[in-house]
C-alpha positions in Angstrom: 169.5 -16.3 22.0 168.9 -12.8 20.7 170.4 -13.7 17.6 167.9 -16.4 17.1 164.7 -14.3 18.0 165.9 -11.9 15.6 166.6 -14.6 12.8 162.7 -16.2 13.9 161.5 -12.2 13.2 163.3 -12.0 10.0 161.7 -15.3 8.3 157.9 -14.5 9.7 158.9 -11.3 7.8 159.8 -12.8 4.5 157.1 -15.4 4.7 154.4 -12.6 5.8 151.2 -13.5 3.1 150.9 -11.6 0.4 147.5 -9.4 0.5 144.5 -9.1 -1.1 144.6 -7.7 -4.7 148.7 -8.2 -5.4 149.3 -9.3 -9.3 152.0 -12.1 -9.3 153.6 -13.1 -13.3 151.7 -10.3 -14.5 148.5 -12.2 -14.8 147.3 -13.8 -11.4 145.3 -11.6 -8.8 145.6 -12.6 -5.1 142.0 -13.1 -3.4 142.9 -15.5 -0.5 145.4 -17.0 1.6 144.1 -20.7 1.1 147.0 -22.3 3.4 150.5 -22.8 4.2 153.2 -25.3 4.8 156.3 -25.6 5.4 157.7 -24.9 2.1 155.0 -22.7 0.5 151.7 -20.8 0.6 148.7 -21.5 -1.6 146.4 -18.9 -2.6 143.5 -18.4 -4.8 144.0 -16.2 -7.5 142.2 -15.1 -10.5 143.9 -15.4 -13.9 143.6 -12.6 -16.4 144.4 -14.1 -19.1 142.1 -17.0 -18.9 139.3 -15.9 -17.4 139.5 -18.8 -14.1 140.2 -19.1 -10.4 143.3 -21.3 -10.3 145.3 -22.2 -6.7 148.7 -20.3 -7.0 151.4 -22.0 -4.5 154.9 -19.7 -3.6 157.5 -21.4 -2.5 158.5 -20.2 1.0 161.2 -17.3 1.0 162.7 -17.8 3.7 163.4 -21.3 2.7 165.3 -20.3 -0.2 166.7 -22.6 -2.5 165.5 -25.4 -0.7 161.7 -24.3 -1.0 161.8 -23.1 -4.6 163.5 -26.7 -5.0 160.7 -28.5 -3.6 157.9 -26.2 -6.0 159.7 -27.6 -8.6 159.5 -31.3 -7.9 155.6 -30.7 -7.3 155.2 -29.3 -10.6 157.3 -32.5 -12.2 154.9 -35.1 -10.2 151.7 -33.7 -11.5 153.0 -33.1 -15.0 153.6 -36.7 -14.8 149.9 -37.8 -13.3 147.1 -36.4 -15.4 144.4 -37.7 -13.5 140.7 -36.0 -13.3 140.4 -36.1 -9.7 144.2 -34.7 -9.2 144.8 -30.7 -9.9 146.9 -30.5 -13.2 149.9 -28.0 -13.6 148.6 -25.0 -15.3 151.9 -23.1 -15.2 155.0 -22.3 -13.2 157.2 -19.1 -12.8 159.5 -16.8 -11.1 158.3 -14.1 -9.4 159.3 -11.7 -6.4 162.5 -14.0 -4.9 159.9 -17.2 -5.0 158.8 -19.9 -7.3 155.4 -20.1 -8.0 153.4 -23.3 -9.1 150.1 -22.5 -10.5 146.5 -25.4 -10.4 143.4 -26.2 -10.9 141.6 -24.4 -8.2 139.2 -27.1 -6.7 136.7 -25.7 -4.9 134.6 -27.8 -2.1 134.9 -29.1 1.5 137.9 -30.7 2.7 137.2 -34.1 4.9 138.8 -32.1 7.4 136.1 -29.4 6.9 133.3 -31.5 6.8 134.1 -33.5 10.2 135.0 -30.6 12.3 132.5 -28.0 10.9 129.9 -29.6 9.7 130.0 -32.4 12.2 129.0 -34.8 9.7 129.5 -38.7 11.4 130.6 -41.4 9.4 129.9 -44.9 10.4 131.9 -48.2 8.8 130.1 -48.1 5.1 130.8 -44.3 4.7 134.3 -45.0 6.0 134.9 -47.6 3.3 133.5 -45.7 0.8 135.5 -43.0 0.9 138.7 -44.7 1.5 137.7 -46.9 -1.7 136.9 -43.3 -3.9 140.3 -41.9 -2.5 141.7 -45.0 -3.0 141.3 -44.5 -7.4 143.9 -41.0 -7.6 146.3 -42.9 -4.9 146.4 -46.0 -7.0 147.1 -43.9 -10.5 149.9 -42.1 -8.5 151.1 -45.3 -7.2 151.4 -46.4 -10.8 153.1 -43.6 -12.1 156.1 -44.3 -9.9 155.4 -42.4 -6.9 153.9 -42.0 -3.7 152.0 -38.6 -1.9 153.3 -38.8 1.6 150.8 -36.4 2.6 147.4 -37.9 2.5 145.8 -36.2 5.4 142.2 -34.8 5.9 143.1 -31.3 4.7 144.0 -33.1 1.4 140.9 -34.3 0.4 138.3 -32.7 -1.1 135.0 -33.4 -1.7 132.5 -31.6 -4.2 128.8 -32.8 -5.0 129.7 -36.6 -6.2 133.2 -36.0 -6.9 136.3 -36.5 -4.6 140.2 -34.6 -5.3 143.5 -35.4 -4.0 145.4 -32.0 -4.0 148.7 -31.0 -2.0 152.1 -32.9 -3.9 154.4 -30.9 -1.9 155.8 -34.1 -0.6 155.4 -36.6 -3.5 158.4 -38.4 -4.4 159.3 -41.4 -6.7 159.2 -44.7 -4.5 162.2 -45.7 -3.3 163.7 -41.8 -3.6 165.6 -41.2 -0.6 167.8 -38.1 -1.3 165.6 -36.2 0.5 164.6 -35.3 4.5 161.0 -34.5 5.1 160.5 -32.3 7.6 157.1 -32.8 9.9 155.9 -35.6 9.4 154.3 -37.2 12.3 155.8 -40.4 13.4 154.0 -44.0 11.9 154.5 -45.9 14.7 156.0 -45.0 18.3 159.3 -46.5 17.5 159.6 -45.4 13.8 162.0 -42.4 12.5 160.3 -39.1 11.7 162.4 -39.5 8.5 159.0 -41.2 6.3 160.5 -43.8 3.0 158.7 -42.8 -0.2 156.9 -46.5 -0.4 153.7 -47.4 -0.7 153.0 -48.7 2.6 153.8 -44.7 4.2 150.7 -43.8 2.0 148.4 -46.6 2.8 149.5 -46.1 6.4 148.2 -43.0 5.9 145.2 -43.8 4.9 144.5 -45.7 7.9 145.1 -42.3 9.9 142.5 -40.6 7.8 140.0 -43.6 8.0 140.5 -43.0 11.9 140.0 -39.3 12.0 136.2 -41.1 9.8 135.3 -43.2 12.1 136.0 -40.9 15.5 133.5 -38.6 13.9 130.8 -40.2 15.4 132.3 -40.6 18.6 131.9 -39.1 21.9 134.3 -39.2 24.9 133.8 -40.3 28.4 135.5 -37.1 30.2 136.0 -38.8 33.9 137.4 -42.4 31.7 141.1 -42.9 31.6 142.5 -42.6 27.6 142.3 -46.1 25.9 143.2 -47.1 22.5 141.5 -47.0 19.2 140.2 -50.8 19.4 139.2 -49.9 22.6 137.1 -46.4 21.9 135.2 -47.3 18.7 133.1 -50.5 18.1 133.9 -51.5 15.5 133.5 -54.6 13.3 136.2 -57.7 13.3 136.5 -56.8 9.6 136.9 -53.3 10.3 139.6 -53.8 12.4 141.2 -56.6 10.5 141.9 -53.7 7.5 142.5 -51.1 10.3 145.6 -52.9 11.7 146.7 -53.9 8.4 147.1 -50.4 7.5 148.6 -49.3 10.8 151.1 -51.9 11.0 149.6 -53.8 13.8 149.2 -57.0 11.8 151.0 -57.9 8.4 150.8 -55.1 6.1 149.3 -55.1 2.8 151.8 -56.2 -0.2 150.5 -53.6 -2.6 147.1 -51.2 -2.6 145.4 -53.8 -4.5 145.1 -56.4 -2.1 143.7 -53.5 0.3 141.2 -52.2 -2.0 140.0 -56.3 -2.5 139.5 -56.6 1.2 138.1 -53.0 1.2 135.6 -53.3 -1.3 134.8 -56.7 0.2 133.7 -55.3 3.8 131.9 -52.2 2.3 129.2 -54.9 0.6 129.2 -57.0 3.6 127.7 -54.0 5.2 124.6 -53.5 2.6 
């Protein structure tokens, strides 16, 4: 037991954030700690050279190999994509024991940010309409070969008009299934934790996210028992329809396409 407490002390050590002000490759300046994960921490950094803010990730040290592995994958899945509303690969290096994979800095409100913040409520057309605008960088990556395993609120940002899927840590070619992803959350109460790389983990996904949308606008009963998600929001039978589609409650969707169809279909409906 001792033994592991003192192993647990010795990785918080080696993955303690670099601060404020530290120059990694020689050209990029720390300002912020942006976020972590379990294979690496993202910060902004200025770039000498160039003049820009770009989002520097370094691959976990304590996770060795394995995490500098991982950077390196990410860095082959977005050289592939070159999409406007996805962060391209400005440059990747060896630095300080890590490997570090250097973006576009996109800067703006995550979905995440802008329902728990700024409390902004979306109802069933605003739902639709940013599932169908996320929906445009998913499909590209989808027909580049691979899928993002990762689209969650925190991975969407949204700036002015424009919306950006960021975050490839977990992006893998569809089908791949040399590797073991550690924390996802489970799809379904009797699924593995183990996710496939196949299209329908991301549009499951996406279902998730169009929940967290939707319970933005919703208020709890605090003396009412917990009841499901059909029974908490009102929604409409199209609404759901698409809702347990995506979730795996009713026949899935063959392909994005046919989701987007049905999508796009409901969001006029509700003019």
């Amino acid at each position: 037991m001792a033994f592991e407490r003192w192993r647990g002390f010795v990785r918080a050590w080696q993955d303690y954030p670099l601060p404020e002000g530290t120059l990694v490759g020689e050209r990029y300046r720390i300002e912020a700690l942006l976020g972590e994960g379990s294979y690496g921490l993202t910060y902004r950094c200025y770039d000498s050279r160039e003049g820009a803010l770009l989002a520097v990730k370094q691959s976990r040290p304590s996770k060795k190999a394995a995490g500098r592995a991982m950077l390196g994958r990410e860095r082959e899945v977005l050289r592939s994509l070159n999409h406007p509303d996805i962060p391209e690969c400005r440059d990747y290096f060896e630095c300080r024991g890590s490997s570090w994979l250097a973006t576009d800095y996109i800067e703006g409100k995550t979905l995440e940010d802008l329902i728990f913040d700024g409390h902004i409520v979306y109802g069933e057309r605003e739902c639709l309409a940013t599932a169908l605008r996320l929906m445009e960088p998913v499909a590209h990556v989808h027909s580049r070969g691979y899928v993002h395993l990762d689209l969650r609120i925190p991975n969407v940002i949204l700036r002015d008009e424009n919306l950006y899927l960021i975050d490839f840590g977990l992006a893998r070619r569809t089908g791949e299934s040399d590797h073991v992803f550690e924390g996802r959350k489970q799809r379904a109460e009797a699924a593995p934790e183990r996710m496939p790389p196949v299209i329908a983990s991301d549009l499951y996904d996406i279902g998730q996210l169009m929940l967290f949308m939707l319970y933005s606008g919703y208020r709890p009963d605090r003396e009412a028992a917990e009841r499901s998600w059909r029974e908490e929001l009102d929604l409409s039978p199209g609404m759901l329809h698409i809702l347990s589609r995506l979730l795996g409650e009713q026949e899935t969707y063959a392909d994005s396409a046919v989701f987007v169809r049905e999508a796009g279909a409901l969001h006029e409906s509700l003019r």
